[in-house]
C-alpha positions in Angstrom: 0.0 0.0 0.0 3.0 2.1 0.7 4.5 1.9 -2.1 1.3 2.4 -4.6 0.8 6.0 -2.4 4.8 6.6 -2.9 3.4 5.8 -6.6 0.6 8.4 -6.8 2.6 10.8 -5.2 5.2 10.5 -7.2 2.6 10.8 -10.2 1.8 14.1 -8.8 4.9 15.4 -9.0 6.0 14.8 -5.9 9.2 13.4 -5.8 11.8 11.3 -3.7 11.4 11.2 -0.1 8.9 14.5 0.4 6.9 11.0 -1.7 7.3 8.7 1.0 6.6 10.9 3.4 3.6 12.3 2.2 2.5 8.2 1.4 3.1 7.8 5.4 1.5 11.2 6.2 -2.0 9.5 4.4 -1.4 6.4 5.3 -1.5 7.3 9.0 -4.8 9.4 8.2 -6.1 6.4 7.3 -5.5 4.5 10.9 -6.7 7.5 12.8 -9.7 7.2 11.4 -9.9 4.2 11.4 -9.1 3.9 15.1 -11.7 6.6 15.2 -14.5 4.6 14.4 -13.4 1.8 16.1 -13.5 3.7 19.8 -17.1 4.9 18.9 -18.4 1.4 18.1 -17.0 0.2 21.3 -18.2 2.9 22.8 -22.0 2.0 21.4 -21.9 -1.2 22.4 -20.7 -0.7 25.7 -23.1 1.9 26.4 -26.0 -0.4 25.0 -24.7 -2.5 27.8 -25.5 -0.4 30.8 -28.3 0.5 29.7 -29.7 -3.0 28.7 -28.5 -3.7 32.6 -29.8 -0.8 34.3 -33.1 -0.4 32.5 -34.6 -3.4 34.3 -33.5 -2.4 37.5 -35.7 0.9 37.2 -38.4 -1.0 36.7 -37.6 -3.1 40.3 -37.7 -0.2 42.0 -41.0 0.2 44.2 -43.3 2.9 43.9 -43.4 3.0 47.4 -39.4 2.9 48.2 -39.0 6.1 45.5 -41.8 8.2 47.3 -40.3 7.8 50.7 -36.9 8.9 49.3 -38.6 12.0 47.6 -40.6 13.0 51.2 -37.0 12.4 52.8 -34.9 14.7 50.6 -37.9 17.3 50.5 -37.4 17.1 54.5 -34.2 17.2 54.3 -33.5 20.4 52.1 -36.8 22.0 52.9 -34.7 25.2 54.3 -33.4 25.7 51.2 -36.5 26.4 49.2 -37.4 29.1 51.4 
């Protein structure tokens, strides 16, 4: 692959080593990107995973349990709102 981007380069008018470089200089474009899009996919995935997880547990949670929690805090930072 190096040496076909050396090729074009060349073709260009590019010549010698400013050739090869340039050939590196795209070919390492390439990986970035391509590294890029790899982070994000993992990234999807491994978000899809919490959620998948966690989305059950909300629906665990009791009605009850979550309106004693809100009555608590409200007690507890009732100062506050005045």
């Amino acid at each position: 692959m190096q040496t076909q981007m050396k090729g074009l380069l060349a073709g260009s008018g590019v010549t010698g080593d400013a050739a090869l470089q340039g050939s590196y200089s795209v070919i390492a474009g390439l990986i970035a990107r391509q590294s890029f899009m790899n982070a994000l996919s993992d990234t999807f995935v491994v978000s899809a995973a919490i959620i998948a997880f966690v989305l059950p547990l909300m629906f665990l949670l009791s009605k009850k349990r979550v309106e004693q929690e809100r009555k608590r805090q409200q007690a507890r930072y009732a100062h506050m709102m005045q």
